[in-house]
C-alpha positions in Angstrom: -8.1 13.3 15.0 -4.9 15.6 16.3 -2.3 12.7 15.0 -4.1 12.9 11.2 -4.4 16.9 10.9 -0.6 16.4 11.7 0.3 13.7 9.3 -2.0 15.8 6.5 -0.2 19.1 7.3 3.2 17.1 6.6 1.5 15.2 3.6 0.8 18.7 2.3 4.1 20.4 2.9 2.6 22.8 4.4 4.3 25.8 6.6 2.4 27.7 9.2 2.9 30.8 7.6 3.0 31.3 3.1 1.7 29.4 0.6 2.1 25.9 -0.1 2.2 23.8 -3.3 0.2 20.8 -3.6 0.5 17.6 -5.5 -2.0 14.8 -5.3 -5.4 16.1 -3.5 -5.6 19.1 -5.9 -3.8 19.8 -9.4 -0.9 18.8 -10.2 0.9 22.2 -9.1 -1.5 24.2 -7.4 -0.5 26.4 -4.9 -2.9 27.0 -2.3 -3.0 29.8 0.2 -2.4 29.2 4.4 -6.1 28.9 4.7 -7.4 26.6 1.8 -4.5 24.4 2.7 -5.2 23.8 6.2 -8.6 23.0 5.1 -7.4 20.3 2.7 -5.3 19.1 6.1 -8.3 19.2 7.9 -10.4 17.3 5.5 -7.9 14.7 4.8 -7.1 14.2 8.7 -10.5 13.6 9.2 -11.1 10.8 6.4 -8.0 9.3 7.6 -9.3 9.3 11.1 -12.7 7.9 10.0 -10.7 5.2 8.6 -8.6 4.0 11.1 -11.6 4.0 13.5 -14.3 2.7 11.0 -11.2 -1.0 11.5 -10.2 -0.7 14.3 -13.5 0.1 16.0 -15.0 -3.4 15.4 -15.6 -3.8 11.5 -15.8 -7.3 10.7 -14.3 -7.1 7.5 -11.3 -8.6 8.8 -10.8 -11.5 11.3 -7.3 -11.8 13.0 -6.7 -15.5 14.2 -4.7 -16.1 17.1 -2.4 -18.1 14.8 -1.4 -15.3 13.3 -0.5 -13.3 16.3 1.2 -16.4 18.2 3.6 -16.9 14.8 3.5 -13.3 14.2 4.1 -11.2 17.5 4.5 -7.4 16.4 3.6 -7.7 12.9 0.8 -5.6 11.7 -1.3 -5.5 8.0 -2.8 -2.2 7.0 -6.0 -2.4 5.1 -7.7 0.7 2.8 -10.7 -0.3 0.9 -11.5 2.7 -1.7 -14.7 3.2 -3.6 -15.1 5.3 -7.0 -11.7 4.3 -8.3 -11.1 3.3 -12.3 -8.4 1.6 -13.6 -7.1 3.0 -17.2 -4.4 2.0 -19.0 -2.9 5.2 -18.6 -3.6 8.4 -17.5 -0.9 11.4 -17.6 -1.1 12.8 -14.5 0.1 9.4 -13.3 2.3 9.4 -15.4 3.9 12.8 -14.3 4.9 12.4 -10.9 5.9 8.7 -12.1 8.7 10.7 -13.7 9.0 12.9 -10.4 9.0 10.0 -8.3 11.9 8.3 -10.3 14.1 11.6 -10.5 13.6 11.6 -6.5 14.6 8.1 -6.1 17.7 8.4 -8.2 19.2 11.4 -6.0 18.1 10.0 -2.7 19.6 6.1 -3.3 22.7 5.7 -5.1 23.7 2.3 -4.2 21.8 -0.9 -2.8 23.7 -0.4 0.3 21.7 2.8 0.7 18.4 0.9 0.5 19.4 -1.5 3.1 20.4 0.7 5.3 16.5 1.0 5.5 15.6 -0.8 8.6 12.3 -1.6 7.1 14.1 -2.8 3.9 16.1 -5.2 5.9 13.2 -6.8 8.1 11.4 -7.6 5.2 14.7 -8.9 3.5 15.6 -11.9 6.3 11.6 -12.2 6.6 11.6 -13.7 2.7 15.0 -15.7 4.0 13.6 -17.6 6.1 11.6 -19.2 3.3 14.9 -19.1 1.1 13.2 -15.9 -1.5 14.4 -12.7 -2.2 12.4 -9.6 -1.4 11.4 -8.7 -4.8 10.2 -4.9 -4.0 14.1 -4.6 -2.9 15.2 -5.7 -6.7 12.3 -3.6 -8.0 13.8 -0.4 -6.0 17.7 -0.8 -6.6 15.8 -1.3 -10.7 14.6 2.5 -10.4 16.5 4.3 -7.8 20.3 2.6 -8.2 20.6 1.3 -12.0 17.8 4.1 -13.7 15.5 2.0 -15.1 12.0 3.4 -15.6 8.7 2.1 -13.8 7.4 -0.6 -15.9 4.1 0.0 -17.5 1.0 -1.7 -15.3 -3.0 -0.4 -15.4 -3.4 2.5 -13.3 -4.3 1.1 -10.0 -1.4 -1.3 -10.0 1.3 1.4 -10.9 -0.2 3.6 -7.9 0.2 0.7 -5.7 4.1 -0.3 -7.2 4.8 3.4 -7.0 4.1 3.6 -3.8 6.0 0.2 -2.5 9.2 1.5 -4.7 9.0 4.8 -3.2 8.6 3.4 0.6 9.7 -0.1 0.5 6.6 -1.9 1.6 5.2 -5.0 0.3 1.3 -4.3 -0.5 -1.4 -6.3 -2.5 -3.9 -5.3 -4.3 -7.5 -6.6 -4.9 -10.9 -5.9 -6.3 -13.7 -5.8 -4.0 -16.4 -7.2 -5.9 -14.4 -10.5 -6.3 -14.2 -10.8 -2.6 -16.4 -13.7 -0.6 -17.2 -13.2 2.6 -15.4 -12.0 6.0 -11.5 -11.2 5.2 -9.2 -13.8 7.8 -5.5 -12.6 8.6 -3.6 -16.1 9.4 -0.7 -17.7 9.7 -0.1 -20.3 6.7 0.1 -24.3 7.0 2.1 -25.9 4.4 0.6 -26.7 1.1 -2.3 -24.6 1.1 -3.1 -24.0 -2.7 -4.2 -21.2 -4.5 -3.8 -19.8 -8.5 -1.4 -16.8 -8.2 -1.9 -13.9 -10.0 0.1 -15.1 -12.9 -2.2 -18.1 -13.3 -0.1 -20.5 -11.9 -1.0 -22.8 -8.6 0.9 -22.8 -5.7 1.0 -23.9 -2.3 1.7 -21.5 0.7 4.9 -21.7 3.0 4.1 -23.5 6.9 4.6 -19.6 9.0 3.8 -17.0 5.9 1.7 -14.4 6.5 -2.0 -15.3 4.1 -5.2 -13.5 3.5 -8.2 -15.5 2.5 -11.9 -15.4 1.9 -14.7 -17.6 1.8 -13.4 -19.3 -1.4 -9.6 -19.4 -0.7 -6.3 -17.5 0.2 -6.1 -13.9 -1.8 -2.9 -13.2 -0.6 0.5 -14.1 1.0 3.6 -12.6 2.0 5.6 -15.1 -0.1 3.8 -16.3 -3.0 2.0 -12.9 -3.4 -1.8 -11.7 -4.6 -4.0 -14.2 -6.2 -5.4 -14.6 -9.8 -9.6 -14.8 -8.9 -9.3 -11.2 -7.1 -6.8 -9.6 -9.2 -7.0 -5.6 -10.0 -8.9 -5.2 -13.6 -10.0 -3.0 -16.3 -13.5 -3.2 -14.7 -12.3 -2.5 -10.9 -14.2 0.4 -9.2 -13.6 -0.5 -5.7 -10.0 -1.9 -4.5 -9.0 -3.2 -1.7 -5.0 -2.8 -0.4 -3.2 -4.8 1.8 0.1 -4.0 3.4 1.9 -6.9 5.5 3.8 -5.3 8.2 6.5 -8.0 9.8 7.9 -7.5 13.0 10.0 -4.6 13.1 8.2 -2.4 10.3 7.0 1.1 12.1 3.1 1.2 12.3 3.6 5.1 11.4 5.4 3.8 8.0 2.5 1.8 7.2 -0.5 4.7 7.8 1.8 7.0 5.6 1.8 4.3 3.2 -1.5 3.9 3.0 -1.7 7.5 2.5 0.7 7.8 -0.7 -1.5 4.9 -2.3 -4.5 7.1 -2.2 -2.9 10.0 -3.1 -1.6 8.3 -6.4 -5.3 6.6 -7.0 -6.6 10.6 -6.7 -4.0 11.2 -9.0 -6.6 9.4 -12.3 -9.8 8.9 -10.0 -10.2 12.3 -7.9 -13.2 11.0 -6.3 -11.8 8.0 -5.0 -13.4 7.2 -0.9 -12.1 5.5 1.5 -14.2 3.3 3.0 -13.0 1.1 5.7 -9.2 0.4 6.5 -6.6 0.8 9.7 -4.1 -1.4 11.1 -4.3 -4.9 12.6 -2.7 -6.9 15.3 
């Protein structure tokens, strides 16, 4: 519980002594005195601590196969399931620190070298070599942070989740939870396993790649991406996101992703819950 009233206190921007301003659990803006903000800290540290523990404390929402781990050995997937969302077509707050987040991007990379040097960046970069793909949420970051472009326009739940892989460099997936079969299984793919991509297209999985699947098929890979039958809709009120951690991505990097997803979901659906998620081995 320590380690999460940390990170929230962080998350917060919070100094021991003054006031702090705070984006994302409250108004857009507010500034909260040293008491009401620890108490946002402490809240939020304690949901994110119910959270990890509600996974990683034997919730059989998600089974790990020993495939995965034998192909995959220090890899990790964050999950965070979240009740009460919506999903509008637009909502301004979003759309707010959207333009805050892009201004931030632009002054912190200049150049694609800069977003390599990234250590994250660059696992995930020779992870899609090996299958001979580029790591699309690279191009999607040098798009916004090096050459100015804007965020393109998605539903609300999808531009939380893009916001938050452009703004960290993670890859994530999102799904809706009442399209889901069954247990969730974490595995490592054969070759030629097909399922209809998000875009409607089949396509078969890559022999190594990271998959998700359910009862009726895959809903994710690290290659090929989400799937079509669980995709985020206009009718979505409870998500599921995915974060596929190779080797050599930081577990800490994951949890505070995780974190800036539900921030931006808050953002347009302020009583958004958590309920289930942590990290897997």
């Amino acid at each position: 519980m320590v380690e999460f009233f940390a990170r929230s206190l962080r998350y917060l921007g919070m100094e021991l002594a003054g006031q702090v301003v705070v984006g994302g659990l409250a108004a857009k803006g507010q500034v909260l005195g040293r008491e009401d903000a620890l108490q946002a800290a402490f809240r939020l540290g304690r949901e994110l601590a119910g959270r990890r523990g509600t996974m990683n404390g034997g919730n059989d929402m998600l089974q790990v196969t020993a495939g995965w781990r034998e192909t995959h050995p220090g890899a990790c997937v964050g999950l965070l399931a979240v009740d009460k969302v919506s999903n509008p077509e637009y909502d301004e707050r979003l759309e707010a620190h959207k333009g805050e987040l892009e201004r931030a991007l632009k002054e912190r990379y200049r150049t694609r070298d800069d977003l390599l040097a990234l250590e994250h960046v660059r696992v995930y970069r020779d992870y899609y070599r090996r299958f001979g793909k580029t790591y699309f949420v690279l191009l999607q970051m040098e798009s916004v942070a090096v050459k100015g472009r804007p965020f393109p326009r998605e539903a609300a739940l999808v531009e939380a989740m893009f916001m938050a892989e452009v703004k960290n460099g993670l890859l994530t997936a999102g799904h809706d939870m009442a399209s889901l079969a069954g247990q969730l299984v974490l595995d490592a793919a054969a070759d030629g396993e097909g399922y209809t991509g998000i875009s409607g297209r089949e396509q078969a999985t890559k022999a190594g790649d990271m998959l998700m699947r359910d009862r009726e098929g895959v809903i994710s890979s690290v290659v090929l991406g989400p799937d079509f039958r669980t995709r985020l809709t206009a009718a979505t009120t409870r998500s599921l996101f995915v974060v596929y951690a190779p080797p050599g991505v930081a577990q800490g990097l994951v949890e505070r992703h995780l974190e800036d997803i539900l921030a931006n979901v808050r953002l347009f659906a302020p009583t958004a819950t958590p309920a289930g998620g942590g990290i897997f081995r």
